[in-house]
C-alpha positions as protocol buffer text, in pm:
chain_id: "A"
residue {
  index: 1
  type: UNK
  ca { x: 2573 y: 6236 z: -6483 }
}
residue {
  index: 2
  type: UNK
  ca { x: 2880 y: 6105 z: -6561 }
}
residue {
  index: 3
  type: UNK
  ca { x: 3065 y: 5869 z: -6273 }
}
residue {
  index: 4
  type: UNK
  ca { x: 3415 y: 5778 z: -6272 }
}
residue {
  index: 5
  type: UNK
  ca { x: 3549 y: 5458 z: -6194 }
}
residue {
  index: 6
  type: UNK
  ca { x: 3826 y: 5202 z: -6153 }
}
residue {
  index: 7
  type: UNK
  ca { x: 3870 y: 4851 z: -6063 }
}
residue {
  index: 8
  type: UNK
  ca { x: 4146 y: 4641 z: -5921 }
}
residue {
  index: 9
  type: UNK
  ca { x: 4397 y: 4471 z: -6091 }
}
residue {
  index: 10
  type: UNK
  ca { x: 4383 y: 4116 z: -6037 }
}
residue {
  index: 11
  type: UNK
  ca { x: 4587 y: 3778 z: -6180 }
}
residue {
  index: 12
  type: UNK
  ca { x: 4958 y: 3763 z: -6223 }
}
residue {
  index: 13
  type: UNK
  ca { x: 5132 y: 3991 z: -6372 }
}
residue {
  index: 14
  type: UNK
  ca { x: 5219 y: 3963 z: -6711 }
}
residue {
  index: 15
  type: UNK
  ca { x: 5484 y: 4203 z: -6880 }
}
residue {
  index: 16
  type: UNK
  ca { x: 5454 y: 4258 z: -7220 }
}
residue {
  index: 17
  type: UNK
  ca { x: 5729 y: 4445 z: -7412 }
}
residue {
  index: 18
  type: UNK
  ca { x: 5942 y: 4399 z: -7782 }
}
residue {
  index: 19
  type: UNK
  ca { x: 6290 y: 4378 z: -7824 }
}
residue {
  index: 20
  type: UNK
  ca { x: 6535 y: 4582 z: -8061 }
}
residue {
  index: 21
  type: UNK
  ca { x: 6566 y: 4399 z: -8414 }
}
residue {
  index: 22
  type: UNK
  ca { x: 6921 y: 4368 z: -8359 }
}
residue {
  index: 23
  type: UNK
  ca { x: 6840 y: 4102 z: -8105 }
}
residue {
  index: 24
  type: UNK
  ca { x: 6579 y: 3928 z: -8292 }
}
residue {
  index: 25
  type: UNK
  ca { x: 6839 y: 3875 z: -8547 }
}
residue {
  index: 26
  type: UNK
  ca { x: 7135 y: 3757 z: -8302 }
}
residue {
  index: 27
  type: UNK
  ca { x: 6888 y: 3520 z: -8149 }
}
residue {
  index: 28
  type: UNK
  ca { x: 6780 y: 3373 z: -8524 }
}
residue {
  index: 29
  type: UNK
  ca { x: 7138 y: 3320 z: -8621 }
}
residue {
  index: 30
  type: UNK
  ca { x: 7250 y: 3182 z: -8313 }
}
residue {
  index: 31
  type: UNK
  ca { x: 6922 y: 2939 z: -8284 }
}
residue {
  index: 32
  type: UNK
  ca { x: 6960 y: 2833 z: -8615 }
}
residue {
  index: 33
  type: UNK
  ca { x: 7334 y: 2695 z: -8540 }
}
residue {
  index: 34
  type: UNK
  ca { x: 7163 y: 2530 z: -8220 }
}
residue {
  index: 35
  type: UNK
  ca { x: 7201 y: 2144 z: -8261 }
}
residue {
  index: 36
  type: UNK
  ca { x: 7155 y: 2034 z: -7902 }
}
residue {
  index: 37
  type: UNK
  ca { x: 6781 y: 1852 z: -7903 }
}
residue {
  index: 38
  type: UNK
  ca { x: 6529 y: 2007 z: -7644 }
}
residue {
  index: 39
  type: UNK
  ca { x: 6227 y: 1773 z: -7728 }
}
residue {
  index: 40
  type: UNK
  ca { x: 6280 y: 1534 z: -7434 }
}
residue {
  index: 41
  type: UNK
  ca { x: 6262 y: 1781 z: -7158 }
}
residue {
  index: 42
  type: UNK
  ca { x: 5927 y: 1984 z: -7342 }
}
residue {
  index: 43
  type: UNK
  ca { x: 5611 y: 1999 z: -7369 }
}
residue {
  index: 44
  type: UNK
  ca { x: 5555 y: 2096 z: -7653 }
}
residue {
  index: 45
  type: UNK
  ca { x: 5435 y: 1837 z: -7983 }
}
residue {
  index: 46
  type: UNK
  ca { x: 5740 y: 1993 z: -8163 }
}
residue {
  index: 47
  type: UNK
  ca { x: 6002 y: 1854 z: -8380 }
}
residue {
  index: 48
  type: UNK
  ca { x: 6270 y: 2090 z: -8418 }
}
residue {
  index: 49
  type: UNK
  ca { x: 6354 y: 2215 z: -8053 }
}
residue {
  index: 50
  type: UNK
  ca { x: 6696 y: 2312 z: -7963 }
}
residue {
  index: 51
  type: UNK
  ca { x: 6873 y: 2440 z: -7617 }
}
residue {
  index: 52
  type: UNK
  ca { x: 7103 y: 2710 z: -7703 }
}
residue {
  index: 53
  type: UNK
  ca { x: 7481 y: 2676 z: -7573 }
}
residue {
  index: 54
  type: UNK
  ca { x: 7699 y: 2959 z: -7434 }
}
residue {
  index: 55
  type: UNK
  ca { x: 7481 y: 3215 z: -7420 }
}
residue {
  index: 56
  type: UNK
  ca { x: 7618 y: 3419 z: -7107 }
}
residue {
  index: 57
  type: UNK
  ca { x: 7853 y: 3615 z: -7332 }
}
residue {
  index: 58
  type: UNK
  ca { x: 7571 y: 3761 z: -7594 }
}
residue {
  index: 59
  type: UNK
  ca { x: 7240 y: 3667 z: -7453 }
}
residue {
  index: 60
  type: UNK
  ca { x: 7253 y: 3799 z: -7064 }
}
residue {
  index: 61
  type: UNK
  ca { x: 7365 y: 4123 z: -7156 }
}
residue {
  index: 62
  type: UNK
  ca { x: 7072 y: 4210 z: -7422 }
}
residue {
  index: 63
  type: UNK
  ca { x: 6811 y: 3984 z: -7172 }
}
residue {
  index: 64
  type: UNK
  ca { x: 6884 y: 4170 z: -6841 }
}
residue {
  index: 65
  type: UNK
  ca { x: 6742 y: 4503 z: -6905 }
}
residue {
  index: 66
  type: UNK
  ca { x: 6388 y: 4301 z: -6940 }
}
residue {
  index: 67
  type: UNK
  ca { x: 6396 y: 4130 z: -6631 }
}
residue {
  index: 68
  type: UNK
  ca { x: 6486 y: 4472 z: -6446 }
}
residue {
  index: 69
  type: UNK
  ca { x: 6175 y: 4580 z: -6589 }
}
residue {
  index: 70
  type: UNK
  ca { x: 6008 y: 4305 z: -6448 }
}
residue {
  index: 71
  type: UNK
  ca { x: 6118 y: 4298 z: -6083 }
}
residue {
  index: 72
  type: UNK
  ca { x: 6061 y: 4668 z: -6076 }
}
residue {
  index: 73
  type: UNK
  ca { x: 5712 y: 4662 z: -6208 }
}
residue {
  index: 74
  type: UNK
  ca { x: 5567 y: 4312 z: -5988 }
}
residue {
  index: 75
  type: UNK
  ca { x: 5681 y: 4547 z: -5697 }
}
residue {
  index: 76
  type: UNK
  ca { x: 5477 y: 4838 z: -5801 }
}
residue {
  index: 77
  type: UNK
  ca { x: 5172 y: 4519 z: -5865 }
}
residue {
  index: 78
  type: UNK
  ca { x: 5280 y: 4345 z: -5534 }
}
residue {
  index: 79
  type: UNK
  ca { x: 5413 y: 4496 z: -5292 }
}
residue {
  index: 80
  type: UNK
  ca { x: 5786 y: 4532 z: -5235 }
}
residue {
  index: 81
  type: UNK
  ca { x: 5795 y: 4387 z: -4930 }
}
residue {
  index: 82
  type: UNK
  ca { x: 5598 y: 4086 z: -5036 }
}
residue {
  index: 83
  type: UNK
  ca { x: 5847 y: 4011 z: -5325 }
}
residue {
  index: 84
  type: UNK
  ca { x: 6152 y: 4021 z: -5094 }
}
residue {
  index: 85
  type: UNK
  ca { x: 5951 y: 3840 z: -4788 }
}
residue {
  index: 86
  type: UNK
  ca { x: 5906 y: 3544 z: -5134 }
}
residue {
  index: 87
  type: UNK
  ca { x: 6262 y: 3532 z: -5194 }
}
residue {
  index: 88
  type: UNK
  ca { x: 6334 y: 3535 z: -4812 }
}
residue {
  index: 89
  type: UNK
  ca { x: 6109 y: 3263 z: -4710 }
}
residue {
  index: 90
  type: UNK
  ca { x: 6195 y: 3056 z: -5011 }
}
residue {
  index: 91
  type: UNK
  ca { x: 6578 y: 3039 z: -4829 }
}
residue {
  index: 92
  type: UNK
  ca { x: 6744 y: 3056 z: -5145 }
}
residue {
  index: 93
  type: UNK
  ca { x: 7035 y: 3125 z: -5000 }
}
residue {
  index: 94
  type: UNK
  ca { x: 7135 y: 3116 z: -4642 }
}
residue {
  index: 95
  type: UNK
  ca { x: 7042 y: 3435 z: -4439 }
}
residue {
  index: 96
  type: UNK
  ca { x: 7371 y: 3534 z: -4257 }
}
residue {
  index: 97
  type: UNK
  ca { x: 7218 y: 3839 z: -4005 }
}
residue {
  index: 98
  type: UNK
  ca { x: 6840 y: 3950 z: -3943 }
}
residue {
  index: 99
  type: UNK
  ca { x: 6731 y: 4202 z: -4245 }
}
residue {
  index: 100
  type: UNK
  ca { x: 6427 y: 4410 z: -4324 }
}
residue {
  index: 101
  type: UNK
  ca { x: 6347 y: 4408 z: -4680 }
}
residue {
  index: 102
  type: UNK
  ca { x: 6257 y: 4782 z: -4595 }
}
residue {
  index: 103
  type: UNK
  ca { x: 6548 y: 4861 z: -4549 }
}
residue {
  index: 104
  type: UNK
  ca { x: 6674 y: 4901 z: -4864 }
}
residue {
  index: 105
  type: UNK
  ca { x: 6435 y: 4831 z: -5170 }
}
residue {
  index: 106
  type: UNK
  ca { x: 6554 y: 4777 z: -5480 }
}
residue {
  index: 107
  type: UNK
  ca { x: 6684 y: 4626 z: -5829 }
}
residue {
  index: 108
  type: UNK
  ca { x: 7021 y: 4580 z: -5720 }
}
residue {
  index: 109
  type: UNK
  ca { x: 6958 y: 4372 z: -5415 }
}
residue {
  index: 110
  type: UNK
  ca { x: 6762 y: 4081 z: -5655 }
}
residue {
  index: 111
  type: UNK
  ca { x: 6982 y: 3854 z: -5841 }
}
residue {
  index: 112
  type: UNK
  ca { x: 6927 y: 3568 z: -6074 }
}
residue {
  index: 113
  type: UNK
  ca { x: 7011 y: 3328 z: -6308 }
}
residue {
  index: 114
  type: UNK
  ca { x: 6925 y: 3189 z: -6643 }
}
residue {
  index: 115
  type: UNK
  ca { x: 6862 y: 2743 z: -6620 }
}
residue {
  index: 116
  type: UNK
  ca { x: 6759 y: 2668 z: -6958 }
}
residue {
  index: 117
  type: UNK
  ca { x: 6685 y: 2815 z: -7311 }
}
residue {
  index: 118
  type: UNK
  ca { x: 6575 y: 2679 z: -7583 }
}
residue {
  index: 119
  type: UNK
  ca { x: 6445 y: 2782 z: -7950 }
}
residue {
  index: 120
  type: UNK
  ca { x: 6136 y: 2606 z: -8078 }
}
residue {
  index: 121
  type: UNK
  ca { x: 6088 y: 2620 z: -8473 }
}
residue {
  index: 122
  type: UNK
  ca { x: 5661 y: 2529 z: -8491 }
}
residue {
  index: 123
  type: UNK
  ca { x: 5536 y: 2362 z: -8821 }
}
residue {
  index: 124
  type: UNK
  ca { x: 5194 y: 2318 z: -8962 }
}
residue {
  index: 125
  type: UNK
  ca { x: 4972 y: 2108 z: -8732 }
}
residue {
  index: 126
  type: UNK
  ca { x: 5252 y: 2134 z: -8451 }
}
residue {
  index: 127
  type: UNK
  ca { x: 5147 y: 2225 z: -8079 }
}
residue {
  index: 128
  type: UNK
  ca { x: 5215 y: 2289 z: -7766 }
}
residue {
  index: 129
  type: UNK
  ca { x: 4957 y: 2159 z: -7480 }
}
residue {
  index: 130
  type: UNK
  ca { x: 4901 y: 2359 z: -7142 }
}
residue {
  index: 131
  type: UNK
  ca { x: 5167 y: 2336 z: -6936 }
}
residue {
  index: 132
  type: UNK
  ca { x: 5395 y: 2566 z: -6722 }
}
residue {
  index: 133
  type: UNK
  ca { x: 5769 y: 2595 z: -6639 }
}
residue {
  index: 134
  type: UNK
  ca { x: 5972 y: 2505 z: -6344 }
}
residue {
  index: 135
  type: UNK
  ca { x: 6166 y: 2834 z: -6173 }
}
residue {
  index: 136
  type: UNK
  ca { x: 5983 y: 3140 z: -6056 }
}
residue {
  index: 137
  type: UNK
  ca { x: 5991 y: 3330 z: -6398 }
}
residue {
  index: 138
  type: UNK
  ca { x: 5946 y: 3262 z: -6753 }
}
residue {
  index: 139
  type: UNK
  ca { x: 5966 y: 3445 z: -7083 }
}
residue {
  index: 140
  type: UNK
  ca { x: 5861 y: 3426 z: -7464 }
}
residue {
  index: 141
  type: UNK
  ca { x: 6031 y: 3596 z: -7749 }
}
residue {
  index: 142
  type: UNK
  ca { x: 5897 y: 3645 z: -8065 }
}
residue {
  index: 143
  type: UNK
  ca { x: 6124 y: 3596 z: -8391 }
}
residue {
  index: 144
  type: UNK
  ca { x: 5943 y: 3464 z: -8698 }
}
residue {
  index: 145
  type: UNK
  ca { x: 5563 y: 3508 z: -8721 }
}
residue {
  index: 146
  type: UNK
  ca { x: 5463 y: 3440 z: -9104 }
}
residue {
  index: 147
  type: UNK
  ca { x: 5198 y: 3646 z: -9274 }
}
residue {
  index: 148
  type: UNK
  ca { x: 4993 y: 3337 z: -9383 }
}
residue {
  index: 149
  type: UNK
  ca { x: 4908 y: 3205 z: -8986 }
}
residue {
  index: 150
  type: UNK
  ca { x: 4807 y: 3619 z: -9001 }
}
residue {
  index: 151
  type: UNK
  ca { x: 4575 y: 3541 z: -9287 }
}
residue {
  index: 152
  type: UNK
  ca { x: 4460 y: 3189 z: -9095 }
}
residue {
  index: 153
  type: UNK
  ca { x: 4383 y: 3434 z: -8832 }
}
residue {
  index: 154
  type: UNK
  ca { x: 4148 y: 3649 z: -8989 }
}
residue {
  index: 155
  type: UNK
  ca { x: 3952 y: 3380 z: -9155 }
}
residue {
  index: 156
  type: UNK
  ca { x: 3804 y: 3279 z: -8812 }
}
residue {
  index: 157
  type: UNK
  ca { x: 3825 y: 3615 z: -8623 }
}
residue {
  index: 158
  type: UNK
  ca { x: 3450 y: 3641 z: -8721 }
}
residue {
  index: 159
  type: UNK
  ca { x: 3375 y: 3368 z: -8418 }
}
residue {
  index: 160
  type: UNK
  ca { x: 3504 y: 3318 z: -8072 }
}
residue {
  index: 161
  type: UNK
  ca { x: 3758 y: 3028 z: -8212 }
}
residue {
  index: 162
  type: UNK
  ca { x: 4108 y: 3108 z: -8091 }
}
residue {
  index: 163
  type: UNK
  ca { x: 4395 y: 3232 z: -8321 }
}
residue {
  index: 164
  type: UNK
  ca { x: 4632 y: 2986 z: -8504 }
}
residue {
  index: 165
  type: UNK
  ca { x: 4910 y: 3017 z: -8408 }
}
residue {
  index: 166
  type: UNK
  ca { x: 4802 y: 3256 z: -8099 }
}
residue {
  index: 167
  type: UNK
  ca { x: 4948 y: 3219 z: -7713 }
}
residue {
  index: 168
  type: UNK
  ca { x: 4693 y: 3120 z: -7455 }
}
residue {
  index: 169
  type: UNK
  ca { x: 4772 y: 3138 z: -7088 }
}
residue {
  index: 170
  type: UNK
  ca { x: 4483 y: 3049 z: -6812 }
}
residue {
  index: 171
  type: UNK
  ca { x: 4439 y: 3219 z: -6462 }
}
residue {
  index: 172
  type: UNK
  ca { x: 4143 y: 3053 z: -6237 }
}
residue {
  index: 173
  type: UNK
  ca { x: 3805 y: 2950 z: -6325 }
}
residue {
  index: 174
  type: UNK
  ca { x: 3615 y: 3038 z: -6602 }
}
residue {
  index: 175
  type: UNK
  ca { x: 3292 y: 3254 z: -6463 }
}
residue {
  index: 176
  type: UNK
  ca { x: 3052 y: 3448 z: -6584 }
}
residue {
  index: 177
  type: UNK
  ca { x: 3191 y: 3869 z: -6535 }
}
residue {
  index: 178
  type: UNK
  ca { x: 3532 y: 3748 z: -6538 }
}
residue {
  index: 179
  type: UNK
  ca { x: 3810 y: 3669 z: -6774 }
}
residue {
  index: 180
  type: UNK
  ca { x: 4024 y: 3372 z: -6699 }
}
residue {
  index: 181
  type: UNK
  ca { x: 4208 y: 3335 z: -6993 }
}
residue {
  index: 182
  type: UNK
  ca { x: 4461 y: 3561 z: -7247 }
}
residue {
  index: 183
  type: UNK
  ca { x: 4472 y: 3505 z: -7572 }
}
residue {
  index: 184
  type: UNK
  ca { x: 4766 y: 3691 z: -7808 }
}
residue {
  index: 185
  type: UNK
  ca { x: 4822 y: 3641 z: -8195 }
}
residue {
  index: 186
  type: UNK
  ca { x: 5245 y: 3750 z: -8138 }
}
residue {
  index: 187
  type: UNK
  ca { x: 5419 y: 3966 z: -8378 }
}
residue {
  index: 188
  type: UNK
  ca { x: 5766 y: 4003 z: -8459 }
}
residue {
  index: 189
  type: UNK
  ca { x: 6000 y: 4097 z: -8161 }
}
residue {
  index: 190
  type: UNK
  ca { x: 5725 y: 4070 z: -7856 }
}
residue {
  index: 191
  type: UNK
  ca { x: 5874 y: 3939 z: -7542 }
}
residue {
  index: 192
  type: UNK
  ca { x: 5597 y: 3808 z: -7276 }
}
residue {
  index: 193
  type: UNK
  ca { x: 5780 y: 3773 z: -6886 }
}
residue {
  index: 194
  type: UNK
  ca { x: 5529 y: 3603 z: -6653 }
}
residue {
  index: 195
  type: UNK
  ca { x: 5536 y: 3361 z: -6334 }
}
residue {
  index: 196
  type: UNK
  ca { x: 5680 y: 3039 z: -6408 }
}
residue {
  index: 197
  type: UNK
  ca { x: 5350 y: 2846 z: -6280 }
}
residue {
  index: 198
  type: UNK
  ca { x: 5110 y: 2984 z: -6503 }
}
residue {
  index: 199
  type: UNK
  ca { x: 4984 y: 2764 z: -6737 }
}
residue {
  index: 200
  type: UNK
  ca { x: 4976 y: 2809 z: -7096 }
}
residue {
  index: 201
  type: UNK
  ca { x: 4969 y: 2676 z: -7455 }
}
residue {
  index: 202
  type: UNK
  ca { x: 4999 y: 2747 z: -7831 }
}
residue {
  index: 203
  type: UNK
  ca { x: 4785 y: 2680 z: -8079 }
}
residue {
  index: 204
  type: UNK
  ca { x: 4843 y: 2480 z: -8401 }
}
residue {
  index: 205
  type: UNK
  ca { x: 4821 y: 2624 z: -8771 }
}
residue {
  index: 206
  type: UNK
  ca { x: 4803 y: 2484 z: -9119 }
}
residue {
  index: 207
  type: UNK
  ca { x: 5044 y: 2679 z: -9327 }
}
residue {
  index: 208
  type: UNK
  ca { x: 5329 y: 2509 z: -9461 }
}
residue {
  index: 209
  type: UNK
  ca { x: 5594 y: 2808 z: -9272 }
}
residue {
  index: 210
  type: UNK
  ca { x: 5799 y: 2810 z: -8955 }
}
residue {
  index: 211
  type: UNK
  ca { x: 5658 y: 3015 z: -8642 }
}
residue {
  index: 212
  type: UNK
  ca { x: 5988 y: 3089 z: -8462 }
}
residue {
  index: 213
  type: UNK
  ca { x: 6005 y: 3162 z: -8110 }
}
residue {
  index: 214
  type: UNK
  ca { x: 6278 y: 3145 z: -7761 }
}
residue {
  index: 215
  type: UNK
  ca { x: 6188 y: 3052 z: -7453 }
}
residue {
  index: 216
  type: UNK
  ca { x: 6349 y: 3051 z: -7109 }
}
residue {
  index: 217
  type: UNK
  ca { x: 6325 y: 3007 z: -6692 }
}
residue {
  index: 218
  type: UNK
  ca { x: 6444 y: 3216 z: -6441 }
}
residue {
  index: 219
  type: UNK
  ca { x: 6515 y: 3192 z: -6095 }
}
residue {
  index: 220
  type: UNK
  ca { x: 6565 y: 3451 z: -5830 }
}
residue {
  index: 221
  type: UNK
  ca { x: 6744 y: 3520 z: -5534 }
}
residue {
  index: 222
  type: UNK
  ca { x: 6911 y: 3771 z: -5331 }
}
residue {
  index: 223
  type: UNK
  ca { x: 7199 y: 3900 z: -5329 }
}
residue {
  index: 224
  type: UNK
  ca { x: 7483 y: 3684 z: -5136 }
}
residue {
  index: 225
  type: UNK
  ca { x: 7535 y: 4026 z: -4893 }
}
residue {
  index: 226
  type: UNK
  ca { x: 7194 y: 4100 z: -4829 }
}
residue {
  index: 227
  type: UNK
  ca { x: 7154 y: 3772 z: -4690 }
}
């Protein structure tokens, strides 16, 4: 006989999305111009990393919708309340008069701000070691992914080796009926949004081509009349 079943979720959440071409092309043209050197304030073993400059106008805009998704969906994973009881606790801003985040649930009441993002062009034998970001939110966008780290790829998907060129993000302890780790060979125009504190890294390939990708943090608050 047949049983159904289910199991919990369990980890942080992790969104995992694409963006329209339209802004995978803004964000190559506008990281290319980018001249103002990252490298000192990353991890990463990378030698062309640039912060991009006045990016409110044409990068918030395009960027919001994502993080909407986000909030929206780490409440349906979490727990409203426990989101807004986060960003309560945290006193990121000053609470004027007593308030139940049950009150009134929802997007609108969440605010935040961009603090840094940068654009890292990866090379052959480049790297970047675990490490996580500073805020309470972080995010990954694809733009260049050549076919020959692909074709690295499938040389060595025969063992348990890890992608070139592949993500890698780590949750807990490595155990046997569990899966602590999350490996992802990108593609063109993904966008990964995930806590801030989770550690991660990216793996190194041989090709002589550029793997481009944008990162960013986030940090959350409140809205200044909800508090």
């Amino acid at each position: 006989m047949e049983k159904g079943f289910r199991f919990p979720y369990w980890g942080p959440f992790v969104l995992e999305t694409t963006i329209e071409d339209e802004f995978v092309k803004i964000l190559l043209e506008k990281g290319r111009e980018a001249t103002l050197d990252a490298r000192n304030d990353l991890a990463g073993q990378i030698e062309k990393e640039f912060y991009y400059e006045k990016y409110e106008d044409w990068f918030m805009p395009r960027f919001s919708p994502y993080v909407d998704i986000y909030i929206q969906e780490v409440k349906r994973y979490k727990g409203a309340t426990d989101v807004f009881k986060f960003l309560l606790e945290r006193n990121f801003n000053t609470q004027k008069e007593p308030w139940s985040p049950m009150e009134d649930i929802n997007i609108g009441n969440i605010t935040w701000f961009l603090h840094s993002l940068w654009i890292n062009f990866q090379a052959a034998n480049e790297y970047n070691p675990p490490h996580n970001h500073t805020g309470d939110l972080s995010f990954i966008i694809y733009l260049q992914v050549p076919q020959e780290i692909r074709e690295e790829a499938l040389i060595i998907a025969t063992n348990s080796t890890v992608a070139p060129g592949a993500l890698c993000m780590e949750y807990g302890l490595e155990m046997p009926f569990g899966i602590s780790g999350f490996s992802k060979l990108p593609v063109v125009g993904d966008i990964l949004i995930f806590p801030a504190w989770l550690k991660h890294h990216v793996m190194a390939f041989q090709s002589d081509v550029e793997r481009i990708s944008v990162s960013g943090n986030i940090t959350l608050g409140l809205r200044n009349d909800k508090v």
